[in-house]
Every structure is written in structure tokens, then in C-alpha cells.
N, CA and C of each residue as an Amber inpcrd file, in Angstrom:
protein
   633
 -39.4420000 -30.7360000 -12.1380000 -38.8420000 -29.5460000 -11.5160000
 -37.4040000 -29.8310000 -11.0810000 -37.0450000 -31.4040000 -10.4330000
 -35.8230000 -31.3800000 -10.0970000 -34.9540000 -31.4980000 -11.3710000
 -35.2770000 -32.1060000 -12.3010000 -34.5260000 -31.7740000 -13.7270000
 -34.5650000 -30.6000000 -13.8350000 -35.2330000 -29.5080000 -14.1370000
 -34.9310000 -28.1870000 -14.5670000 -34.1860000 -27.9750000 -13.2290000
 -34.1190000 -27.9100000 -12.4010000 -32.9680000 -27.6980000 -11.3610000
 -31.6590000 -27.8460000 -11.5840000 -31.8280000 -28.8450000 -12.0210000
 -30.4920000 -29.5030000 -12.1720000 -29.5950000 -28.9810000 -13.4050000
 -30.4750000 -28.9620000 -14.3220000 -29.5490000 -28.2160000 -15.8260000
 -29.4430000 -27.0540000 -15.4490000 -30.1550000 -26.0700000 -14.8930000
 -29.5170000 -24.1110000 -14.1360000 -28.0950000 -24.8070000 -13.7900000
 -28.3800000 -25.7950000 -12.8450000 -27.0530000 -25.2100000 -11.7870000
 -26.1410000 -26.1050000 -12.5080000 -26.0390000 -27.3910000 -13.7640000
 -25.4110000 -27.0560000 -14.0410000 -24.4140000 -26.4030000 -15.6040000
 -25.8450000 -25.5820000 -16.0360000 -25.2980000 -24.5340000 -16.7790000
 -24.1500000 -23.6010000 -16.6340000 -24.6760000 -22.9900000 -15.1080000
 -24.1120000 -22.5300000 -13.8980000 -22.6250000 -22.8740000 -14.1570000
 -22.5040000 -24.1120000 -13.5350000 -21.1980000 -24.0960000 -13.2840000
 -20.3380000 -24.7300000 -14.2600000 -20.9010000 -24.5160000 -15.5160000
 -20.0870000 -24.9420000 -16.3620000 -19.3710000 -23.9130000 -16.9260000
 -19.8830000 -22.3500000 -16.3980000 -19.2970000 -21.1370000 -16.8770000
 -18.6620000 -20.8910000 -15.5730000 -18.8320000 -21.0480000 -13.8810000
 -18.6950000 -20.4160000 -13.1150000 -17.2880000 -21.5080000 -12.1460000
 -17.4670000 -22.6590000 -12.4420000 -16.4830000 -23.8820000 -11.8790000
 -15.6670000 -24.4590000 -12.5520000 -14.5660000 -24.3090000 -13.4150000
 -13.5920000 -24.9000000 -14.0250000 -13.5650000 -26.4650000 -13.1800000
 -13.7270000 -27.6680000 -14.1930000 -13.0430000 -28.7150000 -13.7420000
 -14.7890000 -29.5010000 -12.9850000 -15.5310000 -28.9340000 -13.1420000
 -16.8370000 -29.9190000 -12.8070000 -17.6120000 -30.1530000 -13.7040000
 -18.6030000 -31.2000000 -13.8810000 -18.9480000 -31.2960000 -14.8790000
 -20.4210000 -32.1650000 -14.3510000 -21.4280000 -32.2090000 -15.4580000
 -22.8640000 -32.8810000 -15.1030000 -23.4590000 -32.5850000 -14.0520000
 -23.9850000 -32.8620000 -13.1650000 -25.4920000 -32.1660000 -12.5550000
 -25.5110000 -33.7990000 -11.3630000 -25.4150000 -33.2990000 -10.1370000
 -25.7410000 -33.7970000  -9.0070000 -25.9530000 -33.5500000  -7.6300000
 -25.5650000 -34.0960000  -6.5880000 -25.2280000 -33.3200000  -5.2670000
 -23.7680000 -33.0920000  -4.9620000 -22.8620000 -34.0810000  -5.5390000
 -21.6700000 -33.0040000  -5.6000000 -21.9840000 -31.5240000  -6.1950000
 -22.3150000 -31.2930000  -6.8240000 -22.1530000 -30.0320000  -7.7570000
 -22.9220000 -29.1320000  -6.7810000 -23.9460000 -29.6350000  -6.4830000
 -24.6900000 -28.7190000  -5.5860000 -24.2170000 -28.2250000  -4.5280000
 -23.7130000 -29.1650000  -4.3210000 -22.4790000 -28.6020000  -2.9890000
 -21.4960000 -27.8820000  -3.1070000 -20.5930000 -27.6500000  -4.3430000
 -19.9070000 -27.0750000  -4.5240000 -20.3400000 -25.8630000  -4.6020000
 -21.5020000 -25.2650000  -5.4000000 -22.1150000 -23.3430000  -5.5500000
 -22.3590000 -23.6460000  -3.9350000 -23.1590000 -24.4740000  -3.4290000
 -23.1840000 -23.5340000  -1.9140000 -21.8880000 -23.1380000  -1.0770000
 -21.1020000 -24.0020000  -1.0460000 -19.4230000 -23.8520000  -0.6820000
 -19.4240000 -22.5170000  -1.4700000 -19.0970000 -22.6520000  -2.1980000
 -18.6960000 -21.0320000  -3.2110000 -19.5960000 -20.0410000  -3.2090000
 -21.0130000 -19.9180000  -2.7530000 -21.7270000 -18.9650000  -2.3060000
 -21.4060000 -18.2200000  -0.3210000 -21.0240000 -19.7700000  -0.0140000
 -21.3130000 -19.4190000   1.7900000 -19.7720000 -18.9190000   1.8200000
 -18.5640000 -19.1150000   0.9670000 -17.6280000 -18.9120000   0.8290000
 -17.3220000 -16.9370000   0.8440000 -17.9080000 -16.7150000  -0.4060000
 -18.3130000 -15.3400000  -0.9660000 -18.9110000 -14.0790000   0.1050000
 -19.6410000 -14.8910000   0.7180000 -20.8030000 -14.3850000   1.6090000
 -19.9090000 -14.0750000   3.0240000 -19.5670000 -15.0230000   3.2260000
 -17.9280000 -14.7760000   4.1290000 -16.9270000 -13.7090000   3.7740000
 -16.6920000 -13.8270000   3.2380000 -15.6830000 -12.4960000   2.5050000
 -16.6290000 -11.1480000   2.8500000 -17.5430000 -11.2470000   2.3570000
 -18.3410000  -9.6540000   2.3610000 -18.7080000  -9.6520000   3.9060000
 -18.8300000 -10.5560000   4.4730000 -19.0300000 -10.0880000   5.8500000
 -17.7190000  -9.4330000   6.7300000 -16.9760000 -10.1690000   6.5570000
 -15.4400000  -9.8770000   7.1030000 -15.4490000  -8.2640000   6.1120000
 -15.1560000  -8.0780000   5.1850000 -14.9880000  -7.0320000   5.4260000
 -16.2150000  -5.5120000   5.4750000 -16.8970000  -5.8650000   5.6560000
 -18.3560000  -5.1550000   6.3300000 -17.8550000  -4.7520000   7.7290000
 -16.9590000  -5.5380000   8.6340000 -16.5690000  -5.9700000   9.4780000
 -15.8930000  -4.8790000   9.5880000 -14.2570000  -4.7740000   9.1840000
 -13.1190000  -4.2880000   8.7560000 -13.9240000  -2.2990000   8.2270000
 -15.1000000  -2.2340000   7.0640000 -15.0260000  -1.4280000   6.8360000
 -15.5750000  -0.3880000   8.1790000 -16.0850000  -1.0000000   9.4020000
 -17.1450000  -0.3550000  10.2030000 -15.9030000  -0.2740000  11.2410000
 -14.9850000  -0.8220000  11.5410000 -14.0520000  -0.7440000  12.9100000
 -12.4170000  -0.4690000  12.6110000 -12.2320000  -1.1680000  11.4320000
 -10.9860000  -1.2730000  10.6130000 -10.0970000   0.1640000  10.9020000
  -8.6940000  -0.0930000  11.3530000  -8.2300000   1.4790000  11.5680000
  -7.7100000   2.0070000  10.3260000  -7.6250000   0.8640000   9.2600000
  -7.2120000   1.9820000   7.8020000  -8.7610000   2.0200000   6.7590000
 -10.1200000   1.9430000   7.4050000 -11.2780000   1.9170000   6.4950000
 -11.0700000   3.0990000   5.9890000 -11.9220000   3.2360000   4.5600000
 -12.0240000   4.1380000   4.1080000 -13.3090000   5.4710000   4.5330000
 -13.9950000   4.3710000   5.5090000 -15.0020000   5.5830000   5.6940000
 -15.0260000   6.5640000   6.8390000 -15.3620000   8.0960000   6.4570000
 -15.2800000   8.6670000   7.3230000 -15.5200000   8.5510000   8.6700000
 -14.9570000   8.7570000   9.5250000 -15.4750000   8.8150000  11.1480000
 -17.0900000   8.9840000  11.5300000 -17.8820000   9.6510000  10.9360000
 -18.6400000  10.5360000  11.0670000 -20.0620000   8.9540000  10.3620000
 -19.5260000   8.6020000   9.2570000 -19.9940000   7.4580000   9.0360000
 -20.0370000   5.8720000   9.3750000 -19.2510000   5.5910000  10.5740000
 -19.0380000   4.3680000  11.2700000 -20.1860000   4.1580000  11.9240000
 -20.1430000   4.9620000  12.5550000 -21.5990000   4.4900000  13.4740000
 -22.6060000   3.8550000  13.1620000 -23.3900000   4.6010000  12.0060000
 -24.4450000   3.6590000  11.4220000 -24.4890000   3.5250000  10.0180000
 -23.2060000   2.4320000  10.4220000 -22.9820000   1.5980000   9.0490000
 -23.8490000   0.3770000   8.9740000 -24.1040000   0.2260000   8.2420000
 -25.2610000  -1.1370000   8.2000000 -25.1290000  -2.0120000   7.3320000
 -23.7230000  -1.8010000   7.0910000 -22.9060000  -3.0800000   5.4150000
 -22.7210000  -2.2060000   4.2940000 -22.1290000  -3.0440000   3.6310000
 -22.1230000  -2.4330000   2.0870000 -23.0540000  -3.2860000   1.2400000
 -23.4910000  -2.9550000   0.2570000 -24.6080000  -3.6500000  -0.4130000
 -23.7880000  -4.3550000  -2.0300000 -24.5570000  -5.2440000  -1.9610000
 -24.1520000  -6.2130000  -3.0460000 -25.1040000  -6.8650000  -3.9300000
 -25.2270000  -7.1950000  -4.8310000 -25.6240000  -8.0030000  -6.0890000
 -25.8610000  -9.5610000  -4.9960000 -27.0510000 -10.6410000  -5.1240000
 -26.5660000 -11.7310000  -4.4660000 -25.1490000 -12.7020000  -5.1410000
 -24.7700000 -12.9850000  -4.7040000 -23.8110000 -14.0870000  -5.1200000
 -24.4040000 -14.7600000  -6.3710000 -23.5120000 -14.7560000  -7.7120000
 -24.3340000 -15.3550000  -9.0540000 -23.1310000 -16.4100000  -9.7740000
 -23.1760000 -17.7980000  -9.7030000 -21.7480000 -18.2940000  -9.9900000
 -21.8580000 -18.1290000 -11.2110000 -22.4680000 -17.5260000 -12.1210000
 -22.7150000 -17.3850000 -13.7290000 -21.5920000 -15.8280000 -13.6570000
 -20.8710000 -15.4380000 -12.7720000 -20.6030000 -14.1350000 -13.3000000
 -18.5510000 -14.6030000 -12.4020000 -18.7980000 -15.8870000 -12.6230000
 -17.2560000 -16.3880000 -12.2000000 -16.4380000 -16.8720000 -13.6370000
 -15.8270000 -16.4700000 -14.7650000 -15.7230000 -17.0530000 -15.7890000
 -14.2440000 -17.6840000 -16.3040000 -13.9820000 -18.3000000 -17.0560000
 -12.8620000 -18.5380000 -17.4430000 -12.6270000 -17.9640000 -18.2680000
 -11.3230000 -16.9240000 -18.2740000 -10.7860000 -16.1210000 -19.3280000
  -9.4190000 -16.7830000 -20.1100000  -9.2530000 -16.0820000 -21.1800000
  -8.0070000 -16.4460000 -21.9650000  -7.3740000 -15.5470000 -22.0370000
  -5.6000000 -15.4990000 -21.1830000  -4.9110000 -14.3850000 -20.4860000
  -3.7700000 -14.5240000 -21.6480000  -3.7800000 -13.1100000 -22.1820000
  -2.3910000 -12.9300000 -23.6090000  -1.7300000 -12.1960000 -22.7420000
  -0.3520000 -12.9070000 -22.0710000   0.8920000 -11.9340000 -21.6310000
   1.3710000 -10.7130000 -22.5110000   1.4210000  -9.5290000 -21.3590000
   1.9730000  -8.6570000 -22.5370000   3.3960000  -7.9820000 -22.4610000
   4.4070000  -8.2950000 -22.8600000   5.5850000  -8.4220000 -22.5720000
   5.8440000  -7.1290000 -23.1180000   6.6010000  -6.3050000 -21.9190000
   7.0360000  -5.0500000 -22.6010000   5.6840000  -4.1630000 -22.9180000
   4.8010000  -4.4180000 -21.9150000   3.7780000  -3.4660000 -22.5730000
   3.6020000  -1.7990000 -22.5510000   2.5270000  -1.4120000 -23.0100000
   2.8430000   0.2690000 -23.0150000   2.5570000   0.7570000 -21.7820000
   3.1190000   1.7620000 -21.7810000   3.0320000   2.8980000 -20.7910000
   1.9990000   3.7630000 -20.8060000   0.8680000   4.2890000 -20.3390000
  -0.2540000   5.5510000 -20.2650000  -0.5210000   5.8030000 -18.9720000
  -1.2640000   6.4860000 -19.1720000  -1.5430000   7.6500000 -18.3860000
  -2.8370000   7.4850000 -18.3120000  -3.3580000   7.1240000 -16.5680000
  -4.9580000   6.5850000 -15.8920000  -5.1860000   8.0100000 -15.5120000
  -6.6620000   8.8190000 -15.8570000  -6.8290000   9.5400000 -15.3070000
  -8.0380000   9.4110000 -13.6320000  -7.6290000  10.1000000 -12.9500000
  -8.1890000   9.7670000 -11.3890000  -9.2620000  10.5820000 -11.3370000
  -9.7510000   9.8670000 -10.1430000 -11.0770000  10.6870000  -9.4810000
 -10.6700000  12.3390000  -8.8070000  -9.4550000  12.6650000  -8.8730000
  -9.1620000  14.2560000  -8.2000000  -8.1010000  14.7830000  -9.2730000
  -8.4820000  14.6150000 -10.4860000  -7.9230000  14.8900000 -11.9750000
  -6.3520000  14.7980000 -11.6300000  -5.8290000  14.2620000 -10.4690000
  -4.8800000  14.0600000 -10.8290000  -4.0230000  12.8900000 -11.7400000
  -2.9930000  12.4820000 -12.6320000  -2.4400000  11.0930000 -13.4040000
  -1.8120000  10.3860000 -12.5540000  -2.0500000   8.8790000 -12.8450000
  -0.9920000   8.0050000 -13.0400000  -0.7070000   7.3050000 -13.7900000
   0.8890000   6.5010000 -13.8010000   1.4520000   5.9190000 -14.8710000
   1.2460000   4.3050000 -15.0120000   0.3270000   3.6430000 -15.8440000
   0.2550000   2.3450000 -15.7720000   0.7670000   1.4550000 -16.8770000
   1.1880000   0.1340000 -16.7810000   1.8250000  -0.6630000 -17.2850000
   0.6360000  -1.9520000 -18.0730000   0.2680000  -1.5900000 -19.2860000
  -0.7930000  -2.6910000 -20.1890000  -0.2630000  -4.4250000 -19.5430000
  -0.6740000  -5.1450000 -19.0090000   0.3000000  -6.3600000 -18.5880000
  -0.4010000  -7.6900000 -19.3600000  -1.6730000  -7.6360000 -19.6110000
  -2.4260000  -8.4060000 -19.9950000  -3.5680000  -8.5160000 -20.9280000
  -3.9220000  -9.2200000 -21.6090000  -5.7120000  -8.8910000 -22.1160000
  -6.1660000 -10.2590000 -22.0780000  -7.5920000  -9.9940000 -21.0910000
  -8.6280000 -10.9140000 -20.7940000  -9.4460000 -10.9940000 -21.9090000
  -9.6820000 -12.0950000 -22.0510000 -10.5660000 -12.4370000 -23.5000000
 -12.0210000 -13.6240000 -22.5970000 -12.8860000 -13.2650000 -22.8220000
 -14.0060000 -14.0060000 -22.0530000 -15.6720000 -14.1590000 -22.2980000
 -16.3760000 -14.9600000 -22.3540000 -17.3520000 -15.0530000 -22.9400000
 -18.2970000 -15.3960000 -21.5260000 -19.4980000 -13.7540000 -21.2890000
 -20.4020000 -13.9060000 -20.3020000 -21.5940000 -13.9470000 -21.4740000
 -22.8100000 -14.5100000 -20.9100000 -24.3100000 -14.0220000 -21.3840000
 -24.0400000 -14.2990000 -22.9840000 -23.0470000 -15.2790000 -23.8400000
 -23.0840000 -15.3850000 -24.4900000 -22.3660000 -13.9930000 -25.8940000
 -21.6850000 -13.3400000 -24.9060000 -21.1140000 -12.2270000 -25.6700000
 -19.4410000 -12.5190000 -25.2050000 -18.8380000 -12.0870000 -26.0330000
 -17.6520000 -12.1260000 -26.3220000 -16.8600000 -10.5910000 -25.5520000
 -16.2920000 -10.9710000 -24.7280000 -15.9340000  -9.5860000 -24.0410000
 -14.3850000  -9.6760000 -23.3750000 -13.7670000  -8.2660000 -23.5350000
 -12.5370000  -8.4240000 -23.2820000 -12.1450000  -6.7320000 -22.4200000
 -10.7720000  -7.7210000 -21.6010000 -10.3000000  -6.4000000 -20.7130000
  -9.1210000  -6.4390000 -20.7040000  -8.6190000  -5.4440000 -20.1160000
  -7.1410000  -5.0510000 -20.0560000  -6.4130000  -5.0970000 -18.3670000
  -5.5780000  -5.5300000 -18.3370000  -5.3300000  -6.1900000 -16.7930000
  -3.7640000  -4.7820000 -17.1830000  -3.8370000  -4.3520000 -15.8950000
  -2.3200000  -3.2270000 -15.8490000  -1.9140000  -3.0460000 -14.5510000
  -0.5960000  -2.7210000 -14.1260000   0.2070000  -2.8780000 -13.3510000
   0.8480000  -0.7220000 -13.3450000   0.2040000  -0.4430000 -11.6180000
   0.8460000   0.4100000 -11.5850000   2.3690000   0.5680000 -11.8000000
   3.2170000   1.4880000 -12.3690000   4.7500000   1.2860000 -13.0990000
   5.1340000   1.5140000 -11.9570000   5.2070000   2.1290000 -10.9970000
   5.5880000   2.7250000  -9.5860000   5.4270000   1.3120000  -8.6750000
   4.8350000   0.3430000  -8.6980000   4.8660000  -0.9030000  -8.2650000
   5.4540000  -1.8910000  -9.0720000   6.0200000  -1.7040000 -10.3620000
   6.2430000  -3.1030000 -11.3300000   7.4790000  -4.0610000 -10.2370000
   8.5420000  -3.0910000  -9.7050000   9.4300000  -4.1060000  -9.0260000
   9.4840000  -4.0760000  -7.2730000   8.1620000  -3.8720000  -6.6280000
   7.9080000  -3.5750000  -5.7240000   7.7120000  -4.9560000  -4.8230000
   8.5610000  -5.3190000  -3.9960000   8.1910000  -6.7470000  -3.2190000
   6.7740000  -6.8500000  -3.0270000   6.3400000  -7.9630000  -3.3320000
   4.9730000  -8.2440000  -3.6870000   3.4550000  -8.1950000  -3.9160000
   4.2870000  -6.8700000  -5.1800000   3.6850000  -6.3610000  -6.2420000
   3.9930000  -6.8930000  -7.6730000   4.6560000  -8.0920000  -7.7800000
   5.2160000  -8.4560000  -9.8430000   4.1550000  -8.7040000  -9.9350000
   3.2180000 -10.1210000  -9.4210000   1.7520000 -10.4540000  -9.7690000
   0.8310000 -10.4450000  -9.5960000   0.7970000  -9.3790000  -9.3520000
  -0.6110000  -8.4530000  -8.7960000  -1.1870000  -7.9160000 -10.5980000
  -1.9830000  -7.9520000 -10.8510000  -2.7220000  -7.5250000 -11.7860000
  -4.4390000  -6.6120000 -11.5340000  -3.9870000  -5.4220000 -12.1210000
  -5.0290000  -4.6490000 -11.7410000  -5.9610000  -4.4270000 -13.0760000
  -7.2630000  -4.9010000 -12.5410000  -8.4410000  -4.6160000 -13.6110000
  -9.4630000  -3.8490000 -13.1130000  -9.6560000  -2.3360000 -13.6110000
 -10.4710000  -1.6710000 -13.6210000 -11.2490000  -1.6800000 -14.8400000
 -12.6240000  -1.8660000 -14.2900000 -13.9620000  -1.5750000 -15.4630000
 -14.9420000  -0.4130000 -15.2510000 -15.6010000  -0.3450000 -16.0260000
 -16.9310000   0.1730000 -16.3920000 -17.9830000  -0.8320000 -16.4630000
 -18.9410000  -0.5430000 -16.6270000 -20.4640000  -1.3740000 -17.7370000
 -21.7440000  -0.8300000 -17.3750000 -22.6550000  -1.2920000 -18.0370000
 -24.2590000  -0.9170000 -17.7470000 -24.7710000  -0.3200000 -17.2680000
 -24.3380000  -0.6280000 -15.6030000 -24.8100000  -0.6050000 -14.3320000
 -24.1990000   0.6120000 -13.8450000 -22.7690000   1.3870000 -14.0550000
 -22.0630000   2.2290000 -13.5870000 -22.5720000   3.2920000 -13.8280000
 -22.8760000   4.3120000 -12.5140000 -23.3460000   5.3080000 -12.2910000
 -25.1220000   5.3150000 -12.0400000 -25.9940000   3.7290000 -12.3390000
 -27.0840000   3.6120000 -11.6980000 -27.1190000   2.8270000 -10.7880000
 -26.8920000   1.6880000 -10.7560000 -27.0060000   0.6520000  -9.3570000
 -25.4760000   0.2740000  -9.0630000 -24.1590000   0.8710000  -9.7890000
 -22.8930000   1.0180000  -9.3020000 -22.3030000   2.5740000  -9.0580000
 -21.1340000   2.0930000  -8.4520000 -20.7810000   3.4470000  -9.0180000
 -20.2030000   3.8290000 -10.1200000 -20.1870000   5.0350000 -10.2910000
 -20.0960000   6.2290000 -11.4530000 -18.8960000   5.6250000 -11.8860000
 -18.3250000   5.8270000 -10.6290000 -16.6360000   5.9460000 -11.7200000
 -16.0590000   4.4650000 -11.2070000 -16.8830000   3.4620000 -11.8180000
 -16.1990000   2.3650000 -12.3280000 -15.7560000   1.2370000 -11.0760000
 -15.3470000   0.2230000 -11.4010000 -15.8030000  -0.8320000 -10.0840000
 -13.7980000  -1.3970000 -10.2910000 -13.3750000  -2.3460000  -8.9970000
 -11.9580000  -3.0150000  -9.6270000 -12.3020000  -4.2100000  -9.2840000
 -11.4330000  -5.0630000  -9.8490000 -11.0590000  -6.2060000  -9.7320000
  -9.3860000  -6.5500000  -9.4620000  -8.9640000  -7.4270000  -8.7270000
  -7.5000000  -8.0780000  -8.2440000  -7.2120000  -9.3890000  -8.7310000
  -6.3590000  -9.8560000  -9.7660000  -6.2240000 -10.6860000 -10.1730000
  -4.4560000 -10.7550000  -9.9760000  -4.4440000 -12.2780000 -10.0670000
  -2.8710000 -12.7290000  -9.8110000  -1.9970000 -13.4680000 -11.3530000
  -1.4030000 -12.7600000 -11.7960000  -0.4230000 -13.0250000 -13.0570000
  -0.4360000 -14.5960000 -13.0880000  -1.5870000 -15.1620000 -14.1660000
  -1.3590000 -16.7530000 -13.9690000  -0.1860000 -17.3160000 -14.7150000
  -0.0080000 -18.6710000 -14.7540000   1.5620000 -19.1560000 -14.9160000
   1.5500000 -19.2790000 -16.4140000  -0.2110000 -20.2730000 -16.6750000
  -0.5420000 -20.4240000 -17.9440000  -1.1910000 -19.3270000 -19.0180000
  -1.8930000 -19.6090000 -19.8050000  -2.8400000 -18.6080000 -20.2850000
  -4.2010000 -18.7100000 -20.2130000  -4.5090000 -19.0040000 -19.4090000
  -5.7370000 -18.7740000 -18.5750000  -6.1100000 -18.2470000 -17.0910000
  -7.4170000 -18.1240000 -16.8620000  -7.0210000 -17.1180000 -15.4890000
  -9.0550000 -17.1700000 -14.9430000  -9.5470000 -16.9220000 -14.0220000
 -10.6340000 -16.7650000 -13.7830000 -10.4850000 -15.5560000 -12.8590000
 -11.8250000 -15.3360000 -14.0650000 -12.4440000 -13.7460000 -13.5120000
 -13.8540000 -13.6180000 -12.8990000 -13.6870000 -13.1590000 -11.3840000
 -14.7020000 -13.7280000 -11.0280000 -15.8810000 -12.4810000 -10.3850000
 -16.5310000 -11.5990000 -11.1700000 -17.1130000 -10.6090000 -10.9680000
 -18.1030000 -10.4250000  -9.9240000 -18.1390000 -11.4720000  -9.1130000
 -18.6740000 -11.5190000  -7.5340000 -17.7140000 -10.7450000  -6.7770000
 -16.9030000 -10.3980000  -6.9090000 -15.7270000  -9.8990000  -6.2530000
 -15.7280000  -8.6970000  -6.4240000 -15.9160000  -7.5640000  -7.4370000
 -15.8380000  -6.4860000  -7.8500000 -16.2480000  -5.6720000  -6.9710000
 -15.1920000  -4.4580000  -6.7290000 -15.3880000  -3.9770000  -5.3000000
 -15.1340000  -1.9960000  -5.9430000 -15.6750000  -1.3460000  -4.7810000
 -15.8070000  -0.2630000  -5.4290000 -14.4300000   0.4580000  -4.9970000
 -13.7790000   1.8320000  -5.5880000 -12.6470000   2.0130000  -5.2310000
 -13.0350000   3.0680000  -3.7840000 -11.8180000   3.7820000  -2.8910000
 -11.8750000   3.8830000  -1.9410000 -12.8780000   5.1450000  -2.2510000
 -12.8870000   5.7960000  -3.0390000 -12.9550000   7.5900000  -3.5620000
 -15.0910000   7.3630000  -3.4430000 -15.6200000   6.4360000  -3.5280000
 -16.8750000   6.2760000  -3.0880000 -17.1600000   5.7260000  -1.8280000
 -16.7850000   6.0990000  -1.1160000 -17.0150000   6.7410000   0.4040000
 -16.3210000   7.5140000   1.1740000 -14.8900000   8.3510000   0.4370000
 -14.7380000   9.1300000   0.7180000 -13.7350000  10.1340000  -0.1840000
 -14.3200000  11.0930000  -0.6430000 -13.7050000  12.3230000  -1.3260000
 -12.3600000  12.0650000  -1.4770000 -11.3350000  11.7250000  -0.3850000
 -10.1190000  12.4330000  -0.1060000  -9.1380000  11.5290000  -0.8380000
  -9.7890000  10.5330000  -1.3070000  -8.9580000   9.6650000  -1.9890000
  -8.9320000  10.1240000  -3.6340000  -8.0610000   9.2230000  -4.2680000
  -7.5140000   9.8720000  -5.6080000  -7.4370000   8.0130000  -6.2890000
  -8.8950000   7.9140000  -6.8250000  -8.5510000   6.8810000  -7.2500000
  -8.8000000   6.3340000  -9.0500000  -8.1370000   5.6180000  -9.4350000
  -8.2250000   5.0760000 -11.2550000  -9.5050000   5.5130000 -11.5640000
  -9.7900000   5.9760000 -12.9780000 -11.0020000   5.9680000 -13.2890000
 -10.7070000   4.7270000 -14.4320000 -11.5980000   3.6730000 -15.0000000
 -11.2130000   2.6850000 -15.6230000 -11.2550000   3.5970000 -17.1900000
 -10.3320000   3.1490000 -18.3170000 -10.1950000   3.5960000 -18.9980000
 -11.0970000   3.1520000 -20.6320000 -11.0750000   4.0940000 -21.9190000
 -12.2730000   3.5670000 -22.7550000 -12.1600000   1.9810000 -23.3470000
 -11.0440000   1.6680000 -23.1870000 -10.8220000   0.0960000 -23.4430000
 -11.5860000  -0.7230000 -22.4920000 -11.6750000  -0.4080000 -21.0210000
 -12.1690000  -1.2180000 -20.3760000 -13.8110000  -1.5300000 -19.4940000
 -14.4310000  -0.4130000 -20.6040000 -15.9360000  -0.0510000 -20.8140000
 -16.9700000  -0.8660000 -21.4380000 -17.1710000  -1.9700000 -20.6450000
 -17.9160000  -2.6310000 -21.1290000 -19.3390000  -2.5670000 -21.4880000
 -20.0560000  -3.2450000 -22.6240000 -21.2820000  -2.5650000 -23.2560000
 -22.3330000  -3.3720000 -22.7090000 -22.4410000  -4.6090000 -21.6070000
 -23.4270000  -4.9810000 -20.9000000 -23.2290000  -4.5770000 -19.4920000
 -23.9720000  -5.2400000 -18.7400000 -24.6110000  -5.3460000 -17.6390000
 -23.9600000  -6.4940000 -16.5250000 -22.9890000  -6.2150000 -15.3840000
 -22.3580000  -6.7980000 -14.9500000 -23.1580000  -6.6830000 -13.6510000
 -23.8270000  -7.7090000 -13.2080000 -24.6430000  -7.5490000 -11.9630000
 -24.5750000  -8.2640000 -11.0920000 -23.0090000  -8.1080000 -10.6730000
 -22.4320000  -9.2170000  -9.5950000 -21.5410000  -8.5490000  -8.8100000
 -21.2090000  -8.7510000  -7.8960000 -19.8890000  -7.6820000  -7.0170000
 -21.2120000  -6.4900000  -6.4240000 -19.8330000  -5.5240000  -5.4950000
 -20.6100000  -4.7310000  -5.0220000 -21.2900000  -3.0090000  -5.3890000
 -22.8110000  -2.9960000  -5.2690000 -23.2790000  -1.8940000  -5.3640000
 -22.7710000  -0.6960000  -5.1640000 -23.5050000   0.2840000  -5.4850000
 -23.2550000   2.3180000  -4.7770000 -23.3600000   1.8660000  -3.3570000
 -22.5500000   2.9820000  -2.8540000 -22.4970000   3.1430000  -1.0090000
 -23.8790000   4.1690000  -1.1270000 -24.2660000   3.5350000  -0.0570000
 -25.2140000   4.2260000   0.5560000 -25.0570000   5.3060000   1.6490000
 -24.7910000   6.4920000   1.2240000 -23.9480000   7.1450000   1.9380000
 -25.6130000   7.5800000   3.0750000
């Protein structure tokens, strides 16, 4: 049993930990660091979303907030991608959650292999931010997949990534957070576009609000 232990976690982190390698109690230590790490983050802002003076949730809904809900922490859904700069990229048009447009900037394409499938995204830069003090490396990835609109939401989950130096980059779908417009109407936010519609099952990051 402690052998089969040992090859999960580190299967695990041979997709989820750049730079570790073989199966021990270092390693073991490292997913719990990077789980109790994760787990931290979602508390802080559980925190932030229930008291926070710029939360997104209505007044009316603070009171009995009881967290936001999440996928557990899965280091299989942390991956190493292969980042193609896109110099001069195109210009389109994101359509939003209150049909109104905006103008975004193609900046990147993620190339990445989860569950043994070959899968790729498009990283873009609002144009209204391209020369905005610190906004150059900010990279915005909005998706779709599987899960969107049954155990996520409908209109699509984001991710925040930082313009790496090299061509590589980790994407780490524990993180995937929902936009503001699912918990409250008044916002106007990206809907992810048909490029960035993925055809599995991303079951990491956070769930539908439980309104």
C-alpha cells in the first residue's frame, strides 16, 4: 500500500511540481505545503468576500455567507504549459455577461497536456489596459469546459497568469475563480470565447455560488 502511495503522489507531481522528481517524504511534503498553501488562499478570500468593502456580493447576502465552494485541492490540475508569445496580436471583440463588448488583445497560446489529452488556450490582454502601470504582464485566461453551467458556472470560470520571460509558464487550475457577474447581476463580465472551450472536465478551482 505504501508503494502504491507513493507512485499517485508521485505521478502527481510530476504533472503538478516542476523540478521534483521520485517519490519520498520530501515530495510528500511538498503537495501538503501546496495543498495547506491553496487552502489558505480560499480562506482569505472567503474572508474578504463576506466583509471586504469592494466584495462582489450583495449586501443582502453577507450575512449568511458560509464560503464559496470549491473542487478539493488536486495537484494533478497544476500543469506545465508551453507559452507561444504573440507579438502584435489580433484585436476582437469579448462578448459580456450584459451583451455589452470589449476590445481584447490575443497575447499568448497555452499548449498543455492534462488527463493525457492535449489541450490548448488563449491568454489576452484587455487593449484598454495594454500600457496601463501594472497591467503589461498580466495575462488574462478565460475558459469554458465540461463542468460549466453544471457544477460551475454557466458563463465560464478565469484564470490570472503573469507574461513569463521564457516559453513556458504553469497553469494551475486550482485557482480558477468565478467572474464577479455570478454573485451579482450588476457586473458586466467576459464570457470566454469558442477558442477557449474546452472539451473535458476541469474539476479543480472554484464551484457555482450558492446563492
Amino acid at each position: 500500500m505504501r508503494l502504491q502511495r507513493c507512485v499517485i503522489a508521485a505521478l502527481a507531481l510530476t504533472v503538478a511540481l516542476a523540478g521534483l522528481a521520485g517519490c519520498g517524504k520530501k515530495n510528500e511534503e511538498e503537495v501538503r505545503q501546496y495543498i495547506k498553501t491553496e487552502e489558505a488562499g480560499r480562506a482569505a478570500k472567503d474572508k474578504w468576500m463576506a466583509a471586504g468593502a469592494d466584495s462582489p456580493l450583495l449586501p443582502e447576502k453577507r450575512a449568511g455567507f458560509q464560503g464559496l465552494s470549491y473542487y478539493p485541492v488536486d495537484p494533478a490540475f497544476r500543469v506545465k504549459a508551453n507559452f507561444e508569445n504573440i507579438v502584435k496580436g489580433e484585436e476582437f471583440v469579448i462578448q459580456t455577461s450584459t451583451e455589452e463588448t470589449r476590445v481584447y488583445v490575443k497575447t499568448g497560446r497555452l499548449t498543455f497536456t492534462l488527463n493525457g489529452k492535449k489541450l490548448t488556450l488563449m491568454a489576452y490582454q484587455d487593449r484598454s489596459l495594454l500600457y496601463a502601470q501594472g497591467y503589461g504582464d498580466k495575462l488574462f485566461v478565460p475558459f469554458a469546459d465540461a463542468t460549466s453551467g453544471r457544477e460551475t458556472y454557466g458563463g465560464g470560470r478565469y484564470l490570472d497568469l503573469i507574461r513569463p520571460g521564457g516559453n513556458s509558464v504553469v497553469i494551475d487550475f486550482n485557482l480558477a475563480y468565478n467572474p464577479y457577474c455570478a454573485y451579482n447581476p450588476s457586473y458586466s463580465c467576459p464570457i470566454p470565447p469558442p477558442e477557449n472551450r474546452l472539451n473535458v472536465a476541469i474539476t479543480a478551482g472554484e464551484k457555482n455560488f450558492h446563492k
